[in-house]
TITORNU-152987 format. One record per residue: residue in one letter; residue number from 1; x negated, y, z negated of N, C-alpha, C, CB in turn. Coordinates in steps of 0.02 Angstrom, whole numbers, plus 50000, padded with zeros to 5 digits. Each point is the difference from the previous one (the first is absolute). Glycine has a CB too. Example, Ala and Ser with C-alpha at 12.3 -4.5 7.8 and 13.67 -1.06 7.14 Angstrom:
2
+---+-----+-------+-------+-------+-------+-------+-------+-------+-------+-------+-------+-------+-------+
! r !   k !   n_X !   n_Y !   n_Z !  ca_X !  ca_Y !  ca_Z !   c_X !   c_Y !   c_Z !  cb_X !  cb_Y !  cb_Z !
+---+-----+-------+-------+-------+-------+-------+-------+-------+-------+-------+-------+-------+-------+
! a !   1 ! 49340 ! 49716 ! 49610 ! 50045 ! 50059 ! 50000 ! 49955 ! 50060 ! 50000 ! 50095 ! 49941 ! 49938 !
! s !   2 ! 49923 ! 50112 ! 50098 ! 49958 ! 50059 ! 49997 ! 50039 ! 50055 ! 49963 ! 49941 ! 49968 ! 50108 !
+---+-----+-------+-------+-------+-------+-------+-------+-------+-------+-------+-------+-------+-------+
END
This chain:
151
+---+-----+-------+-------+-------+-------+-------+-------+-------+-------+-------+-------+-------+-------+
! r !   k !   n_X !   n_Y !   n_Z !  ca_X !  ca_Y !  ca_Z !   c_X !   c_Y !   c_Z !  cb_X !  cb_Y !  cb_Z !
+---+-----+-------+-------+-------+-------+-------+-------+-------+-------+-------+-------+-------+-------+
! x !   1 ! 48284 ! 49683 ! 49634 ! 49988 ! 50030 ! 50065 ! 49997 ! 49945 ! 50053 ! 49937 ! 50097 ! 49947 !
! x !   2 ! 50064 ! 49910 ! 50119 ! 50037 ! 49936 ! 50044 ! 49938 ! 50015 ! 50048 ! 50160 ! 49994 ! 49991 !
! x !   3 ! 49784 ! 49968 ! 50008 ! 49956 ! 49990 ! 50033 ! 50007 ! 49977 ! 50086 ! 49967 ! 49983 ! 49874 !
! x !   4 ! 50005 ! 49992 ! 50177 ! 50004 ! 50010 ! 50072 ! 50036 ! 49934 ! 49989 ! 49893 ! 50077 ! 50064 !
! x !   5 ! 50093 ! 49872 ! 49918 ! 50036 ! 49921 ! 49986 ! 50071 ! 50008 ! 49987 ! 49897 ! 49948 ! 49942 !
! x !   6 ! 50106 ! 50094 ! 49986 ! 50083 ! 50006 ! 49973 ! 50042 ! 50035 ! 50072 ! 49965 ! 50033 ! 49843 !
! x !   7 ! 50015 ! 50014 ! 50201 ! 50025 ! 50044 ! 50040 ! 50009 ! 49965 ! 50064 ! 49950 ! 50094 ! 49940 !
! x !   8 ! 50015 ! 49846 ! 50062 ! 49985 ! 49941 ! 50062 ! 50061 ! 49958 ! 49985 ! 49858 ! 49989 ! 50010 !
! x !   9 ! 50153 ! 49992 ! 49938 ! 50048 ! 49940 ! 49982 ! 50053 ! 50035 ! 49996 ! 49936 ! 49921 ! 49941 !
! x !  10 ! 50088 ! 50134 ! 50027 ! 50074 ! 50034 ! 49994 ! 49995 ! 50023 ! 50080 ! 50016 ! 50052 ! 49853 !
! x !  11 ! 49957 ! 49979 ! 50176 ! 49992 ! 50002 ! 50094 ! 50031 ! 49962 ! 50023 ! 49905 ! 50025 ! 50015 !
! x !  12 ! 50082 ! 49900 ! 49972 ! 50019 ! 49931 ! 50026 ! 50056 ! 49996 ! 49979 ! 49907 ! 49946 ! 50005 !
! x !  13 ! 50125 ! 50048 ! 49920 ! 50064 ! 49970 ! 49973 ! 50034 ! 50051 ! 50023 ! 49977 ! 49933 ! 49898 !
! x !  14 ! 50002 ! 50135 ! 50100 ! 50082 ! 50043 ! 50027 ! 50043 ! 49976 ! 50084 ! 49931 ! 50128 ! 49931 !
! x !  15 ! 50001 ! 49866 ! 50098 ! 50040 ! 49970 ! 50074 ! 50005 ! 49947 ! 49995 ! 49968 ! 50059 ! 50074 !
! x !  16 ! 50024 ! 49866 ! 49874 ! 50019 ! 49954 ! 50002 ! 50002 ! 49976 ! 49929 ! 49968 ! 49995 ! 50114 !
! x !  17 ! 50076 ! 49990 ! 49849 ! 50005 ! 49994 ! 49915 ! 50013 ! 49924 ! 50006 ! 50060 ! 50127 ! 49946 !
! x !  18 ! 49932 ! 49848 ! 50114 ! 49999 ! 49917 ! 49994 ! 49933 ! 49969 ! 50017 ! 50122 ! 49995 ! 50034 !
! x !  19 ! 49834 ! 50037 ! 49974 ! 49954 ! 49965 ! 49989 ! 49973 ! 49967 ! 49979 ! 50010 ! 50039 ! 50021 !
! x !  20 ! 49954 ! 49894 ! 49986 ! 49974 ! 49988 ! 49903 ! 49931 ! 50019 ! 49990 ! 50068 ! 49888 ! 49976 !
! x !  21 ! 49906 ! 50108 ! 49954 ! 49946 ! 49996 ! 49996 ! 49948 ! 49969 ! 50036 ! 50051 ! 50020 ! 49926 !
! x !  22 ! 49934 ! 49937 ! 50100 ! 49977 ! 49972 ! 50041 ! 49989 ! 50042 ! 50094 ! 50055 ! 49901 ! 49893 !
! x !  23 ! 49987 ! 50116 ! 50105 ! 50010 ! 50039 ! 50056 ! 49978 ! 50053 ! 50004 ! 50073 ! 49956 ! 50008 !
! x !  24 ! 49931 ! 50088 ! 49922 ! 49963 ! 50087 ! 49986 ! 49938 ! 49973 ! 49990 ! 50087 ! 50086 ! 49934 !
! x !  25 ! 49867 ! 49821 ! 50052 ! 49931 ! 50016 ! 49985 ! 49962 ! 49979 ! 50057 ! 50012 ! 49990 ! 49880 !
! x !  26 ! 50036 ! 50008 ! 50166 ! 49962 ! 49969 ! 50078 ! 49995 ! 50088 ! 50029 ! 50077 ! 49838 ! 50041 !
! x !  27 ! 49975 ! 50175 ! 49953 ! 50005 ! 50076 ! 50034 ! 49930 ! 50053 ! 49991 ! 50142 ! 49988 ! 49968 !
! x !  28 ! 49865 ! 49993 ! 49933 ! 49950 ! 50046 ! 49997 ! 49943 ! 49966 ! 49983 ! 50069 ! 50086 ! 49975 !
! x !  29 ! 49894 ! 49863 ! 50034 ! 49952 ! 49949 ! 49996 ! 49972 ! 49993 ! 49936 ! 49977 ! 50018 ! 50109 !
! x !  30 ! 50082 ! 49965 ! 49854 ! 49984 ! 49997 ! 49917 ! 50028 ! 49916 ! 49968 ! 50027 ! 50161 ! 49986 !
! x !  31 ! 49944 ! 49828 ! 49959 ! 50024 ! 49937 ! 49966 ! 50072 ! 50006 ! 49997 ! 49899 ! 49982 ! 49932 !
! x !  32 ! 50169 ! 49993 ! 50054 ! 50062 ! 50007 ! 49962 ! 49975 ! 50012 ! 49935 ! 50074 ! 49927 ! 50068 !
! x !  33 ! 49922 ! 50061 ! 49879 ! 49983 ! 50016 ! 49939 ! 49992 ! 50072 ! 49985 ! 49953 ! 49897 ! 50001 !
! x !  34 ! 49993 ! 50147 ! 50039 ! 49993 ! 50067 ! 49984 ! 50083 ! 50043 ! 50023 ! 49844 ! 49985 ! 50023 !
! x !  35 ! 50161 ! 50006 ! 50029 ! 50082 ! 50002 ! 50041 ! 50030 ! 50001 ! 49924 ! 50002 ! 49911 ! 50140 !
! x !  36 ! 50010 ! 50027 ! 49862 ! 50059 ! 49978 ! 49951 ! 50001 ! 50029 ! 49919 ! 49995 ! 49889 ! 50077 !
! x !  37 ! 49957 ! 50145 ! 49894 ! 49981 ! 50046 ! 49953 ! 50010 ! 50058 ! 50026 ! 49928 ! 49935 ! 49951 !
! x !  38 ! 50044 ! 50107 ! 50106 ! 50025 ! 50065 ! 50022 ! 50072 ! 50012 ! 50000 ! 49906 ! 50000 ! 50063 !
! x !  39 ! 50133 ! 49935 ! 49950 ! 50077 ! 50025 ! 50033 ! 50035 ! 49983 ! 49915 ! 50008 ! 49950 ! 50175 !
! x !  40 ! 49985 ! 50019 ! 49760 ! 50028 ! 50011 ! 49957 ! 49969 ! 50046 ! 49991 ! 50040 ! 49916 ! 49970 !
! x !  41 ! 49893 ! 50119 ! 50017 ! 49984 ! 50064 ! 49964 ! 50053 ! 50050 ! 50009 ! 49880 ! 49980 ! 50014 !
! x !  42 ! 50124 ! 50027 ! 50080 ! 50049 ! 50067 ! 50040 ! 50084 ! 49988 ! 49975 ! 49913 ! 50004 ! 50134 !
! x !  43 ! 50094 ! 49912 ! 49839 ! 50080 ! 50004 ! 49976 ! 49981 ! 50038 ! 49936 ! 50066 ! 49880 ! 50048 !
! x !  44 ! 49893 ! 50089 ! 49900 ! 49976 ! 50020 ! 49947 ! 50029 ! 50083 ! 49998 ! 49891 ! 49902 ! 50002 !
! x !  45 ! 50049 ! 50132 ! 50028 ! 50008 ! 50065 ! 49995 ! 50057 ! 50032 ! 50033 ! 49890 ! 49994 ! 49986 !
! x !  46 ! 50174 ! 49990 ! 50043 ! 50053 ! 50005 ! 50050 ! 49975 ! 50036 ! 50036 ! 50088 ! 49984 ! 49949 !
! x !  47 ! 49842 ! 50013 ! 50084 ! 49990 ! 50022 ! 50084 ! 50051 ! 49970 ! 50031 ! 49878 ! 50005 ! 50011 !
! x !  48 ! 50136 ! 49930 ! 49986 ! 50022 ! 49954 ! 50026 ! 50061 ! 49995 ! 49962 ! 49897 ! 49953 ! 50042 !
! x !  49 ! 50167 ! 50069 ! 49971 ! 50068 ! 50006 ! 49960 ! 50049 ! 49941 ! 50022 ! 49990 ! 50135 ! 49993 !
! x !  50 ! 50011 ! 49842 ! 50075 ! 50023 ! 49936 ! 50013 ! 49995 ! 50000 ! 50073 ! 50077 ! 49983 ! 49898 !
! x !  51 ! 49977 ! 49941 ! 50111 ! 49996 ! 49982 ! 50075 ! 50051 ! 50008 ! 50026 ! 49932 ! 49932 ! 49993 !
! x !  52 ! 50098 ! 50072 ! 50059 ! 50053 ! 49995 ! 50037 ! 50011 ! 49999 ! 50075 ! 50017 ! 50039 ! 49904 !
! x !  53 ! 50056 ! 49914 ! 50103 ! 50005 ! 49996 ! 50065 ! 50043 ! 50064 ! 50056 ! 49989 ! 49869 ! 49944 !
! x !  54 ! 49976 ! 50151 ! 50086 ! 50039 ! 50070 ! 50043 ! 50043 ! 49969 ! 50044 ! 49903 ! 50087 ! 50005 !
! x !  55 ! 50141 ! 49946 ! 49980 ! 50089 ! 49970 ! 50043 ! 50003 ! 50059 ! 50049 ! 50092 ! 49942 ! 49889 !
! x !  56 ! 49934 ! 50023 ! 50184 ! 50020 ! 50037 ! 50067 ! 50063 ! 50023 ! 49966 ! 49947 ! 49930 ! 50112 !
! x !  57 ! 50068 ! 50140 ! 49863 ! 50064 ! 50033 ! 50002 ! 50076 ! 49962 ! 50028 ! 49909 ! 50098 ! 50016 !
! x !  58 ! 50053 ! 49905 ! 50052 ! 50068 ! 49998 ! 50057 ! 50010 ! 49912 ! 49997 ! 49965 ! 50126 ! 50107 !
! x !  59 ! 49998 ! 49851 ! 49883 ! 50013 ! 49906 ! 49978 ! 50024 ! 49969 ! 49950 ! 49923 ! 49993 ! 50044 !
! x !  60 ! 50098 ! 50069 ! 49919 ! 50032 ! 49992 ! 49938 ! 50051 ! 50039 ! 49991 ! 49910 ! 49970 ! 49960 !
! x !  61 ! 50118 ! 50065 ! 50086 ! 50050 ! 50049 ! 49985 ! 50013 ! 50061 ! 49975 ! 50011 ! 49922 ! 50002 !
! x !  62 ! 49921 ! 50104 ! 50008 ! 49986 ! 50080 ! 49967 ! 49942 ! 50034 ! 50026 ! 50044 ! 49966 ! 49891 !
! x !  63 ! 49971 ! 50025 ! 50183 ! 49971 ! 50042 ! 50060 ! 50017 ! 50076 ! 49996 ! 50013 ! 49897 ! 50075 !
! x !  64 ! 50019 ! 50135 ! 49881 ! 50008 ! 50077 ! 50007 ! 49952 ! 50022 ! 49945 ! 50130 ! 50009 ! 50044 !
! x !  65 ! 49816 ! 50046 ! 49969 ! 49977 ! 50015 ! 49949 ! 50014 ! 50086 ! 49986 ! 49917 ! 49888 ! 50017 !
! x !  66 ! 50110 ! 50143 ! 49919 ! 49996 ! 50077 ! 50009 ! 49976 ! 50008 ! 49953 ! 50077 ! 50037 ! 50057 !
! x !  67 ! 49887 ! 50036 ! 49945 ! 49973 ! 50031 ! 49944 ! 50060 ! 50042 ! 49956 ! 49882 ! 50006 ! 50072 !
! x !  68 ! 50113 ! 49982 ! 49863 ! 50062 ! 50032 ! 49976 ! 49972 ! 50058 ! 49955 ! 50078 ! 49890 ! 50005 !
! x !  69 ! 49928 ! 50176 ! 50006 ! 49960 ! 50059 ! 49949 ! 50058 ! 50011 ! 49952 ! 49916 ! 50072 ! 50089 !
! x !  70 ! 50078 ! 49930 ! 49847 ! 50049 ! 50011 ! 49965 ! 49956 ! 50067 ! 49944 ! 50077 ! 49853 ! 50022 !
! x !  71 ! 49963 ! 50169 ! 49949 ! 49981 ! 50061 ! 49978 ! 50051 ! 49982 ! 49917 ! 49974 ! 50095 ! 50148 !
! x !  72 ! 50002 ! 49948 ! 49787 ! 50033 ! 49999 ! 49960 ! 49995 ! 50086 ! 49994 ! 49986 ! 49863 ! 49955 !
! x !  73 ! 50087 ! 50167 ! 50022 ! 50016 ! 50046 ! 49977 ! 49963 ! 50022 ! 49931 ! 50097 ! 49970 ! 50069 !
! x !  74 ! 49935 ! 49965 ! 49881 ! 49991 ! 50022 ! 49928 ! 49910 ! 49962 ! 49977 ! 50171 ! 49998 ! 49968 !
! x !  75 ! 49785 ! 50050 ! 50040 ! 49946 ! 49949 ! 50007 ! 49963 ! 49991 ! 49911 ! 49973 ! 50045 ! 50157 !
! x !  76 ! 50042 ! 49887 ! 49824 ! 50015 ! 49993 ! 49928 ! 49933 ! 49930 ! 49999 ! 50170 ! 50047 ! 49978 !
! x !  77 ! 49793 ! 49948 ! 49959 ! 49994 ! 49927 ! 50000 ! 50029 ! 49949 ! 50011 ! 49961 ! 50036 ! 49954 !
! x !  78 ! 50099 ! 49974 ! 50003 ! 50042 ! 49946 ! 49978 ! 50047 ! 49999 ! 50072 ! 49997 ! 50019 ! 49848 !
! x !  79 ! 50035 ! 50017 ! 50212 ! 50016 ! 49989 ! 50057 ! 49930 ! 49974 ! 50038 ! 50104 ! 50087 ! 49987 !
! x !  80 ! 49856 ! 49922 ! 49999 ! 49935 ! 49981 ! 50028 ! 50023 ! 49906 ! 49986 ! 49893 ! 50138 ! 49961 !
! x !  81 ! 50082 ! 49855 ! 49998 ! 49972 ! 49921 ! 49971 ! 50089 ! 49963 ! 50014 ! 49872 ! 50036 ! 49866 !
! x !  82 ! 50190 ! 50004 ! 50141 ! 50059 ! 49968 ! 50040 ! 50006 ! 49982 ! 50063 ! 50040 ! 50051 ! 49935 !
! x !  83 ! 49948 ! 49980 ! 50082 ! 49989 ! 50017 ! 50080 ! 49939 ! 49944 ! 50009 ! 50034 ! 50152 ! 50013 !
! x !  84 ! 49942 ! 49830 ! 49987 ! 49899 ! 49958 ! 50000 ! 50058 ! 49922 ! 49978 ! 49844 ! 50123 ! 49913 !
! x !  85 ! 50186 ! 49897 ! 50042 ! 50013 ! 49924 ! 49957 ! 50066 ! 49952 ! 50065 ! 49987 ! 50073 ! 49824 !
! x !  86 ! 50038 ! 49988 ! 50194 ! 50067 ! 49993 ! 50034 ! 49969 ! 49960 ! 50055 ! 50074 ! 50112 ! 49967 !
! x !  87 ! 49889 ! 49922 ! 50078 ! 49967 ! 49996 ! 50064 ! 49947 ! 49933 ! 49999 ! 50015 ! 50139 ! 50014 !
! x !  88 ! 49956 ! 49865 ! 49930 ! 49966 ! 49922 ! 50009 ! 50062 ! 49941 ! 49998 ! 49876 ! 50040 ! 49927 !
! x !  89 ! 50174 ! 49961 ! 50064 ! 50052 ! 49954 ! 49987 ! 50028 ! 49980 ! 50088 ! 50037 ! 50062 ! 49855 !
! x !  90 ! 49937 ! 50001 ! 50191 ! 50048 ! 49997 ! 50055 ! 49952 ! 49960 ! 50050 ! 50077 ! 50118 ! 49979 !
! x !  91 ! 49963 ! 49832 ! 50027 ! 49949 ! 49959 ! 50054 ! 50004 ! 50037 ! 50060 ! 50015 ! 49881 ! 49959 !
! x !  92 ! 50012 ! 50138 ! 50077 ! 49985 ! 50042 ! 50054 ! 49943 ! 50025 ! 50023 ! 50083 ! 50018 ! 49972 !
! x !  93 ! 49885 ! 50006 ! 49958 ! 49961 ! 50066 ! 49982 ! 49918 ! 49950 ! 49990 ! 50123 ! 50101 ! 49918 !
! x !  94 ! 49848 ! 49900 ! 50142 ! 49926 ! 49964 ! 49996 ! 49956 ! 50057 ! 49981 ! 50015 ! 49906 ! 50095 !
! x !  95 ! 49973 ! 50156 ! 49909 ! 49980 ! 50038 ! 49950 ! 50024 ! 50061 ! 50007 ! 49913 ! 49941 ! 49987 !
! x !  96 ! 50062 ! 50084 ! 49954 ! 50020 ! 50080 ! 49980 ! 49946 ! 50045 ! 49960 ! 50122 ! 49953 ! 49990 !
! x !  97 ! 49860 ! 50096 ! 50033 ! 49952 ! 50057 ! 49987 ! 50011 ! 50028 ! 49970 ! 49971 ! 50008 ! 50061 !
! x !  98 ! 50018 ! 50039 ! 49876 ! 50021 ! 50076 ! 49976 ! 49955 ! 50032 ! 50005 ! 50068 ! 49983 ! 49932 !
! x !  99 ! 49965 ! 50070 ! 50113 ! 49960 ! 50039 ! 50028 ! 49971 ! 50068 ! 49981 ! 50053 ! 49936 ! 50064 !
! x ! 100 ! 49913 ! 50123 ! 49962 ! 49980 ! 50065 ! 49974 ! 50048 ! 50007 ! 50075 ! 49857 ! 50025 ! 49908 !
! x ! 101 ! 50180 ! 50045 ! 50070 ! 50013 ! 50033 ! 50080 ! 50073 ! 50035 ! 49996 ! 49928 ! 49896 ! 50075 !
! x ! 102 ! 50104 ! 50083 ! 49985 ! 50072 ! 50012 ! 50009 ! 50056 ! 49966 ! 49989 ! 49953 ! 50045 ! 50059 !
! x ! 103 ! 50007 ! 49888 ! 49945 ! 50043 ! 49947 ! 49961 ! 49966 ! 49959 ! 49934 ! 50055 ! 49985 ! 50120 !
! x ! 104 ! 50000 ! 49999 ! 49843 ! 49946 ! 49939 ! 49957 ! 50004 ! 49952 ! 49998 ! 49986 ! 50042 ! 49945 !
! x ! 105 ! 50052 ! 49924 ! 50096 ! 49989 ! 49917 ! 50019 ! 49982 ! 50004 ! 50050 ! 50071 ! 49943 ! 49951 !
! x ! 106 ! 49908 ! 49983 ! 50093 ! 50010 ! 49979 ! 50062 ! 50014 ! 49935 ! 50004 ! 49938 ! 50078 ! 50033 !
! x ! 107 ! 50082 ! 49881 ! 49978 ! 50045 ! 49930 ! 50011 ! 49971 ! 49981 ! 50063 ! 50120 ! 50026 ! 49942 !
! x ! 108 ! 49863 ! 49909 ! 50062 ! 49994 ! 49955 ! 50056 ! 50057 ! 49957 ! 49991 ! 49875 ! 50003 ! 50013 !
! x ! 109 ! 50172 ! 49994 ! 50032 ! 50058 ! 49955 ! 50002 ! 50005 ! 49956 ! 50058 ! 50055 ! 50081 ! 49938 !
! x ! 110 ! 49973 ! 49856 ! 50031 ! 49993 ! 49942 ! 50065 ! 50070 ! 49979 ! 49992 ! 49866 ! 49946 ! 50000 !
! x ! 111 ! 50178 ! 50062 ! 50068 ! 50062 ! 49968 ! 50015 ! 50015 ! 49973 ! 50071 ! 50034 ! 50071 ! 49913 !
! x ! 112 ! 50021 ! 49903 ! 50068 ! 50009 ! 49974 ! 50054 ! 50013 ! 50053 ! 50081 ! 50044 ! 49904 ! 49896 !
! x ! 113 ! 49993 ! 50139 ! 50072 ! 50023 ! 50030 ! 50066 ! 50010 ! 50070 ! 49951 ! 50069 ! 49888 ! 50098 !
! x ! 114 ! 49966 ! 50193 ! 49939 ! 50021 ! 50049 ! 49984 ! 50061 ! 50003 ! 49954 ! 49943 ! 50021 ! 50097 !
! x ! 115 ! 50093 ! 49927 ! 49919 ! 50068 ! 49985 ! 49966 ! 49968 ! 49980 ! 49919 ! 50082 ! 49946 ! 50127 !
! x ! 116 ! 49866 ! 50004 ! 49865 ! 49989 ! 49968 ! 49931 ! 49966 ! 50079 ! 49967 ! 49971 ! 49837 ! 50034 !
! x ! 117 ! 49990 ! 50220 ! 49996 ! 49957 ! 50043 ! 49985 ! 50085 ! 50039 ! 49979 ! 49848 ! 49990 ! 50087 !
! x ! 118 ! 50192 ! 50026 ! 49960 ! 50043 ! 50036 ! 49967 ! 50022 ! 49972 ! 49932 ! 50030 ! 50039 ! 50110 !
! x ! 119 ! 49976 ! 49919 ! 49880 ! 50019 ! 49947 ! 49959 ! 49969 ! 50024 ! 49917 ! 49996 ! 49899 ! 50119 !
! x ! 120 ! 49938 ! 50089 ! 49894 ! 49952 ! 50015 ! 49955 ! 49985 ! 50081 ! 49989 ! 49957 ! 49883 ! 50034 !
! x ! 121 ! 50076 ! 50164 ! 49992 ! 49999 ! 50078 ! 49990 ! 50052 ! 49982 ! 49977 ! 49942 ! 50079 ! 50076 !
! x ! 122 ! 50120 ! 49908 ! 49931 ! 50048 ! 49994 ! 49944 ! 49993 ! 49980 ! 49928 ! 50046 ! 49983 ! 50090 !
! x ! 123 ! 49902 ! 49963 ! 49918 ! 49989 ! 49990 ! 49932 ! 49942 ! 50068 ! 49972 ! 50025 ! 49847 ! 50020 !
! x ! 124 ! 49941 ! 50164 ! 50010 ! 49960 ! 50062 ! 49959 ! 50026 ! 50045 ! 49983 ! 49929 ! 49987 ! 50044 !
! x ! 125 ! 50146 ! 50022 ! 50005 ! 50009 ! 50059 ! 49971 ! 50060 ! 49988 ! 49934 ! 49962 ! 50067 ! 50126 !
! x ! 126 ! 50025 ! 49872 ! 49858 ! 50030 ! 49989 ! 49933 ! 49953 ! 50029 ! 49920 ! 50055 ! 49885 ! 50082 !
! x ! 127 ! 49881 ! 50113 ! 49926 ! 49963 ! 50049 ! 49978 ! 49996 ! 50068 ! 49989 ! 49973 ! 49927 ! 50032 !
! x ! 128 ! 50056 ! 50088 ! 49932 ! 50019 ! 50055 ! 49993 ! 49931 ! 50054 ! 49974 ! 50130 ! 49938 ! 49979 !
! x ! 129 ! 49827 ! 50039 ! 50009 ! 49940 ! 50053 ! 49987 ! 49957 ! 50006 ! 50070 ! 49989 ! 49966 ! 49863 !
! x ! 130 ! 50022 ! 49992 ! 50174 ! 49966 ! 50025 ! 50067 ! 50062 ! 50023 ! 50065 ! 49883 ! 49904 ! 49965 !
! x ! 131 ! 50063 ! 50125 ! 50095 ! 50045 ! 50009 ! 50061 ! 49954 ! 49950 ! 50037 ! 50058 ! 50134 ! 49999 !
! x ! 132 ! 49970 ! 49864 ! 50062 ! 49953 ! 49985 ! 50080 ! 49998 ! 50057 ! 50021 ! 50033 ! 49894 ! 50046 !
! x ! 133 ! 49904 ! 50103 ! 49956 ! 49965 ! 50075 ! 50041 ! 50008 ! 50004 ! 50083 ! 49897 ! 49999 ! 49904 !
! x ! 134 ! 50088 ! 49935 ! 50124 ! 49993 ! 49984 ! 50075 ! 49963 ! 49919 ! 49996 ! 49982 ! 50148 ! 50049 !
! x ! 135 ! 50054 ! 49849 ! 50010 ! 49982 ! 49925 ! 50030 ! 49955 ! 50003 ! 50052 ! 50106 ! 49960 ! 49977 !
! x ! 136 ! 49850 ! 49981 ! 50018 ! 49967 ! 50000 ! 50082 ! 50013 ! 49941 ! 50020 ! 49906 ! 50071 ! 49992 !
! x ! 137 ! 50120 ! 49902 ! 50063 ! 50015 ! 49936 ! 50025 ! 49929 ! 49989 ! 50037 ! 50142 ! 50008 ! 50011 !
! x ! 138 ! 49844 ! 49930 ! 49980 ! 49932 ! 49962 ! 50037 ! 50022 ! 49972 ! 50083 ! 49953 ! 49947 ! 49861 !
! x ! 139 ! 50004 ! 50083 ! 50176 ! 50031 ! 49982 ! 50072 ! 49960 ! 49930 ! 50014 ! 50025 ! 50136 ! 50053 !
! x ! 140 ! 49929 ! 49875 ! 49946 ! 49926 ! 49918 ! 49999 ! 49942 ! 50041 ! 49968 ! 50017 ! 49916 ! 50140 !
! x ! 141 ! 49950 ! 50040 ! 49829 ! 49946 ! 49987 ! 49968 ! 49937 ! 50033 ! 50057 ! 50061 ! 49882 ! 49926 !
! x ! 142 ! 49910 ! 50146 ! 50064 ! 49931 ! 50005 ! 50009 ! 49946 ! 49977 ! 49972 ! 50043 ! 50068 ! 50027 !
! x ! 143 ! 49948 ! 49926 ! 49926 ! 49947 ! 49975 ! 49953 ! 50032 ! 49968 ! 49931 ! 49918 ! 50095 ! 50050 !
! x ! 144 ! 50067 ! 49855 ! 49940 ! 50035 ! 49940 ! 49936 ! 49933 ! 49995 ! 49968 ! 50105 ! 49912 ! 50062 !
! x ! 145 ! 49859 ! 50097 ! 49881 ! 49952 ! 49966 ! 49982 ! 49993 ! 49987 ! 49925 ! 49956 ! 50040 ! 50101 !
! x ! 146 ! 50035 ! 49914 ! 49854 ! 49987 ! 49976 ! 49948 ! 49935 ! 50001 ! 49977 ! 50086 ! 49949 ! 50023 !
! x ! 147 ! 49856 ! 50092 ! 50016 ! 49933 ! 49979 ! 50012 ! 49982 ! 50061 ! 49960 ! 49989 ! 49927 ! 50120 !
! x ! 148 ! 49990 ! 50072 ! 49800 ! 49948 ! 50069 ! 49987 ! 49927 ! 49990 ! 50039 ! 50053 ! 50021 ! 49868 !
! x ! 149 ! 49919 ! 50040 ! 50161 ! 49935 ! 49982 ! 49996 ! 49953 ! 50013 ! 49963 ! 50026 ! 49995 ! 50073 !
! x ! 150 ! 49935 ! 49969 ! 49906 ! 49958 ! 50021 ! 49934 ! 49915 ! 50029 ! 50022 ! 50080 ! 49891 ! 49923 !
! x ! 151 ! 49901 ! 50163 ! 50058 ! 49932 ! 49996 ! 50040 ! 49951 ! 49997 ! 49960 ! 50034 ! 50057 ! 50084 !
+---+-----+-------+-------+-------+-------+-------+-------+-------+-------+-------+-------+-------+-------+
END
């Protein structure tokens, strides 16, 4: 269970994962040592699953973002766990949902422009156990956040 400390320090590393130790025991007016045991425990237990650096889309060449709903006809395990196996392969594809509803995927896709997105519906629809249900093209961002809050 993740006491007010554990919820203080993952607080801190989500808006800044470069911190060091030293830095989370000034923040929260603690030795490094206790710090530095809390933050292997949270890898320990994968509270803490890893680190990473967040890339500007558009500074890298994949400023278009759409939502892609795809739907399967034949709804099978085994098209299930194809479809899942296929889609983790597609770099495009920064995540994907299966959903309860009207559709059963949803796709977060990052390209360059409409032309690379057409691009990449061509390839889905090489898949023959799914359709595209509908697209949503991303006009700007309103809210970006990486931040769970924990209470």
């Amino acid at each position: 269970m993740l006491d007010n400390v554990d919820k203080q320090i993952l607080g801190l590393l989500q808006k800044n994962a470069k911190l060091t130790i030293k830095e989370l025991a000034e923040e929260l007016n603690l030795t490094t040592s206790p710090i530095f045991e809390r933050i292997k425990r949270l890898e320990k237990e994968g509270v803490i699953e890893g680190y990473v650096a967040l890339l500007n889309p558009e500074r890298v060449g994949k400023g278009q973002v759409v939502f892609c709903n795809v739907s399967m006809p034949i709804y099978t395990k085994e098209n299930i766990e194809n479809f899942e196996n296929i889609v983790r392969s597609m770099p495009q594809v920064l995540e994907c949902y299966h959903l309860a509803g009207l559709v059963d995927y949803q796709l977060k896709v990052y390209v360059k422009d409409i032309k690379e997105y057409d691009d990449f519906l061509k390839q889905l629809a090489e898949i023959q156990i799914v359709k595209v249900h509908s697209s949503a093209v991303v006009l700007h961002d309103v809210k970006y956040s990486t931040v769970i809050q924990i209470d």
